[in-house]
C-alpha positions in Angstrom: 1.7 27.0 -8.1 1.8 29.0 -10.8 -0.5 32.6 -11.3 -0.1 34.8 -14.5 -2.0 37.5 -16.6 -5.7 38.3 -15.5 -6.3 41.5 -13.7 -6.6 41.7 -10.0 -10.1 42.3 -9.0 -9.8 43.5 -5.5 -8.9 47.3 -4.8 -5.9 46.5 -2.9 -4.4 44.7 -5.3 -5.5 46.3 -8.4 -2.3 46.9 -10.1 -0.9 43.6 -9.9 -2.1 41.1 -12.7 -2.1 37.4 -12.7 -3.3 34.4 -14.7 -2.8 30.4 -14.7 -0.4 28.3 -16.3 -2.1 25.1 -17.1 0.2 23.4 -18.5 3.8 24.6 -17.0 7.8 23.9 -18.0 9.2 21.1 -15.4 12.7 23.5 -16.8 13.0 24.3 -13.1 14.2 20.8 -12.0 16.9 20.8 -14.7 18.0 23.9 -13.9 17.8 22.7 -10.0 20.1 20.1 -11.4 22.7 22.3 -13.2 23.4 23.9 -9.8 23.8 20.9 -8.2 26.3 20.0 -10.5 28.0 23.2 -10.5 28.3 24.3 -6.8 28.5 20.4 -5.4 30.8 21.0 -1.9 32.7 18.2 -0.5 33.4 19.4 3.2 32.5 17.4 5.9 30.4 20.7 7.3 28.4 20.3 4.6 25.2 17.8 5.0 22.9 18.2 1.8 24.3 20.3 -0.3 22.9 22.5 -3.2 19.7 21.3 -5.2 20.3 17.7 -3.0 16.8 18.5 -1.2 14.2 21.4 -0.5 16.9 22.9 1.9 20.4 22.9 2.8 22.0 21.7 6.0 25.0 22.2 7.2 26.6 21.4 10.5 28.0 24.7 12.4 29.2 23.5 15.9 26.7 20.9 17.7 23.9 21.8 15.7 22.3 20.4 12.3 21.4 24.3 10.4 18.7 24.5 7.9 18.8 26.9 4.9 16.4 27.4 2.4 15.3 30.3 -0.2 12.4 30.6 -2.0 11.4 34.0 -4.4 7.3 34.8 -5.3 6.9 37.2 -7.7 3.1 38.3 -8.9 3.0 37.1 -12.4 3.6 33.8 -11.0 2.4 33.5 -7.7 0.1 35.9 -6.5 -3.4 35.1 -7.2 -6.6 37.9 -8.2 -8.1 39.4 -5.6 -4.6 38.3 -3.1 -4.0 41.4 0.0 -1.0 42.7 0.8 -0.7 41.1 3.8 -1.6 37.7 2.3 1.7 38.6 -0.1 3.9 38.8 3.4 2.0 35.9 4.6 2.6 33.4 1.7 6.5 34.8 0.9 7.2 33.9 4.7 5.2 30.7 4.3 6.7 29.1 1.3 10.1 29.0 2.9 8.6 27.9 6.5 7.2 25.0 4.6 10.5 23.6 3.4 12.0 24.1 6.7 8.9 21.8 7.9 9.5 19.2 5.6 13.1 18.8 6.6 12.0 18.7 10.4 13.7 21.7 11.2 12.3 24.1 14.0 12.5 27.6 12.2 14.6 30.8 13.8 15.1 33.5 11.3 14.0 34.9 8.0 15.9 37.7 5.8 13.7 39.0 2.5 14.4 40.6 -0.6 11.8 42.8 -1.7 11.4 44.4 -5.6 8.5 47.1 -5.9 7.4 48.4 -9.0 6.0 51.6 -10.0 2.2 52.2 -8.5 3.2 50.3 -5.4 3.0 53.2 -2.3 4.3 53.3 1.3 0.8 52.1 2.8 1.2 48.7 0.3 4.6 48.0 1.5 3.8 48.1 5.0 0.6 46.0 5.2 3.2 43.6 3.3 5.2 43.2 6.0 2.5 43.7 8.6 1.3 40.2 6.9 5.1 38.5 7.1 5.2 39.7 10.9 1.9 38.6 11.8 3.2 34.6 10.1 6.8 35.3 11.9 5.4 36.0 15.5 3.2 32.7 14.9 6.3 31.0 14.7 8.9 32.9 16.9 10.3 33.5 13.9 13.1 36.4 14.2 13.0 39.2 10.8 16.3 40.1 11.0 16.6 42.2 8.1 16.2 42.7 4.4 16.7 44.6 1.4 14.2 46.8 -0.5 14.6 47.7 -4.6 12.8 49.1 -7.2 11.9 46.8 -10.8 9.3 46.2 -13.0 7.6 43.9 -11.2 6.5 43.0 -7.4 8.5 40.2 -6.1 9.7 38.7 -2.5 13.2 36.6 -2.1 12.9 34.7 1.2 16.0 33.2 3.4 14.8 31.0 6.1 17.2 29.4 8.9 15.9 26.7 11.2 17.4 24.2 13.0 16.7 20.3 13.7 17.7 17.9 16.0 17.4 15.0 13.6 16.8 16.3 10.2 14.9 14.3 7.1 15.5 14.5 3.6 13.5 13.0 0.4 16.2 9.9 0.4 15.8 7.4 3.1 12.3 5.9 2.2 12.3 1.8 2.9 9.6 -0.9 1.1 7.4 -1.9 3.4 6.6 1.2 5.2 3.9 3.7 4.8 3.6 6.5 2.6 1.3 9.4 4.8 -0.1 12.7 4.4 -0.8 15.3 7.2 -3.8 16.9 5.3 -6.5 16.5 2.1 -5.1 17.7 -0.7 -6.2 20.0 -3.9 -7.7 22.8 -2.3 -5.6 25.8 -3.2 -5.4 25.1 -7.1 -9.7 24.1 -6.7 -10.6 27.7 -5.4 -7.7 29.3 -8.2 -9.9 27.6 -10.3 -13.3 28.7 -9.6 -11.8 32.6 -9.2 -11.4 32.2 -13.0 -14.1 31.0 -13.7 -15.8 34.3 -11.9 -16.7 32.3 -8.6 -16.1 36.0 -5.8 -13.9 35.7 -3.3 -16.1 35.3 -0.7 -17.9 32.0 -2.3 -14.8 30.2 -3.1 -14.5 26.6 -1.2 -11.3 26.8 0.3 -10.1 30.8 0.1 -7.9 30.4 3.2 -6.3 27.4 1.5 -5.3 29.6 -1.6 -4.5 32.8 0.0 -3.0 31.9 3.6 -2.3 28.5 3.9 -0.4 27.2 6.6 3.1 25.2 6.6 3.1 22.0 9.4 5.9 23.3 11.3 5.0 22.0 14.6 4.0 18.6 12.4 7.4 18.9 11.0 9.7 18.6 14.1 7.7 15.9 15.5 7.5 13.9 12.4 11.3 14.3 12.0 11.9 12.2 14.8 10.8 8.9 13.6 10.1 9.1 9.6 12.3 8.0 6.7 11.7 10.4 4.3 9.3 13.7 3.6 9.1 17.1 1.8 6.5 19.6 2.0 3.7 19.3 -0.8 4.3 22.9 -3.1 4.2 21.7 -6.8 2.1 18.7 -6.6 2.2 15.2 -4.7 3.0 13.4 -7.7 6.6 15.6 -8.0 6.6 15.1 -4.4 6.5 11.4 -4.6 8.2 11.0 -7.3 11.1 12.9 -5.6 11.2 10.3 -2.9 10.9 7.0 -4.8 13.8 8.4 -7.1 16.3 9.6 -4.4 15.4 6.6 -2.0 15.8 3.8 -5.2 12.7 2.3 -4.7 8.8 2.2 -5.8 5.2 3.3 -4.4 1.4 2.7 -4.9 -0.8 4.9 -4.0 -4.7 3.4 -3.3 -7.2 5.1 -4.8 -9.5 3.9 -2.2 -7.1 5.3 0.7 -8.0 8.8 -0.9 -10.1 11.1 1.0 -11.9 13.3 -1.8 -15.2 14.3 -0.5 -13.7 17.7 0.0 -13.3 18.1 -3.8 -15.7 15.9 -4.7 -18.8 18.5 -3.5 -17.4 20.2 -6.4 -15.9 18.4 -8.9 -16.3 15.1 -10.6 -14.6 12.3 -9.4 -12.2 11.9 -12.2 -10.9 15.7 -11.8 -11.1 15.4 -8.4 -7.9 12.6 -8.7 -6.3 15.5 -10.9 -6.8 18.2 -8.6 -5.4 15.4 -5.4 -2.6 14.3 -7.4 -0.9 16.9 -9.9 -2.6 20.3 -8.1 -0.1 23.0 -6.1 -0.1 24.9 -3.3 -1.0 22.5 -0.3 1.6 23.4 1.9 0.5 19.8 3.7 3.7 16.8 4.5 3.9 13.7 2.9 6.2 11.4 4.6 7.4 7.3 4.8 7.4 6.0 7.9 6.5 2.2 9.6 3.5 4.0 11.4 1.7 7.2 10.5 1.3 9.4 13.5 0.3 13.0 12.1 -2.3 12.3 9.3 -3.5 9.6 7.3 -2.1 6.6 5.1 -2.4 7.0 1.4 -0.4 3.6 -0.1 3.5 2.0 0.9 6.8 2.3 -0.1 7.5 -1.3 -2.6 10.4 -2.8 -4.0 11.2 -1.6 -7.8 10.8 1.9 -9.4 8.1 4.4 -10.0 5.3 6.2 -8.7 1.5 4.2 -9.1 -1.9 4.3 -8.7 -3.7 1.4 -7.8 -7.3 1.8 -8.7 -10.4 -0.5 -9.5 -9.0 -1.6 -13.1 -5.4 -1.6 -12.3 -2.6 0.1 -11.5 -1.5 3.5 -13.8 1.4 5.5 -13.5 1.8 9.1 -11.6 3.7 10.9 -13.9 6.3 13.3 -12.6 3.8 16.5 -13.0 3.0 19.5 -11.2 3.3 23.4 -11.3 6.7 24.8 -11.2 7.7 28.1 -10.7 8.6 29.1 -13.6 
């Protein structure tokens, strides 16, 4: 999700400025891609490989080894009015969310952590206070980290997890289900009413924009069974459309199988699809599988190409759109 250029609001967070990015570069994919290209390894150690998937996995003894990174920084990803502990709490979470969407149970986390100028001791610790709180949630070991000085705030995650059977977005097979854990379009619906001038404390879903929490334990249990899945960060339409490319086939979504009272209490219907479809930062699972057993069913996996909506006149594409963070 992206944040830039509005002051902060809140006291605690009153030198950091952010603002949104409507309409944002999908540049991050092609770069994605470039690495790929460049750093492709062909050991035998090596199971998905650089910019294959969400995370890496390689195989180190009996055990399948997940590796991911992820970097927040606050012109793009710290919303107004955001604490210092949420910071800790959502550069933790990000990367425990791609671990989840691989299936992997997670183990350890090492950060990278750039302060600016105005940023004090008391800041920096309720940062970490906020990462700890997340880690110890988890069992998730902090076993170091390095600390800089720039000219802006930002966090570099590492996570490490491991999974019995690990998923990846390839593997998804028509005629099975395509399933979500959770509603979508909450976190991008309150971003939206704080600028707009909604406070804080009236915003539908603040938790959902400031905290949100990735479906480990929904992860590993999923893994055991499902085809494919990926955690939900940019948007389910880049999420699906991720899927149906790597796995060589299609999928309709029904617009009748969507849930959107949630968004609906606030929103027209018609933005309401925008906000379920294209939105960031729902940290929820979407997964193919021949039964759904965390969640709800939202369309199937078809023969062919492409992402769809099937609605009441038709059928209308789900263009590969979302927020990147760039």
């Amino acid at each position: 999700m992206i944040y830039s250029g509005l002051p902060v609001e809140s006291e605690l967070c009153k030198n950091i400025s952010t603002s949104p990015l409507l309409f944002p570069s999908m540049r991050e994919f092609q770069l994605i891609e470039i690495a790929s290209r460049i750093f492709k390894a062909n050991r035998s150690d090596v199971l998905v490989g650089a910019g294959d998937d969400d995370c890496a996995v390689v195989r180190l003894g009996s055990e399948n080894v997940v590796l991911t990174a992820d970097n927040l920084h606050e012109k793009a990803d710290f919303p107004p009015g955001i604490t210092p502990e949420e910071i800790g709490h959502l550069s933790l979470a990000v990367n425990l969310s791609d671990l989840a969407g691989s299936g992997a149970e997670p183990r350890y986390f090492i950060y990278t952590i750039t302060l600016r100028e105005g940023i004090d001791d008391e800041f920096y610790k309720r940062i970490l206070a906020g990462m700890k709180k997340l880690a110890d949630q988890y069992d998730v070991a902090v076993v170091g980290g390095d600390t800089d000085f720039g000219d802006e705030l930002s966090i570099a995650g590492f996570a490490v997890g491991v999974a019995k059977r690990f998923v990846t977005q390839k593997g998804a097979l028509p005629g099975e289900k395509i399933c979500l854990t959770g509603t979508l379009g909450k976190a991008q619906l309150s971003l939206e009413q704080l600028f707009s001038g909604v406070r804080r404390e009236e915003l539908a879903y603040p938790e959902s924009l400031f905290t949100p929490e990735p479906r480990v334990k929904e992860g590993v249990e999923l893994a055991e069974h499902v085809s494919a899945m990926t955690d939900i960060s940019d948007s389910l339409a880049i999420s699906l459309n991720l899927i149906a490319k790597k796995s060589g086939v299609g999928m309709v979504i029904y617009e009748e199988m969507l849930s959107l009272d949630h968004l609906t209490k606030f929103v027209d219907d018609e933005k309401a699809i925008e906000l379920y479809l294209y939105a960031g930062g729902d940290y929820e699972l979407v997964y193919t599988a021949e039964e759904c057993s965390h969640g709800f069913v939202i369309g199937e996996v078809v023969k062919g190409e492409g992402v769809y909506l099937e609605t009441e006149d038709g059928l209308r594409e789900i263009e590969f759109r979302g927020y990147s963070h760039m």
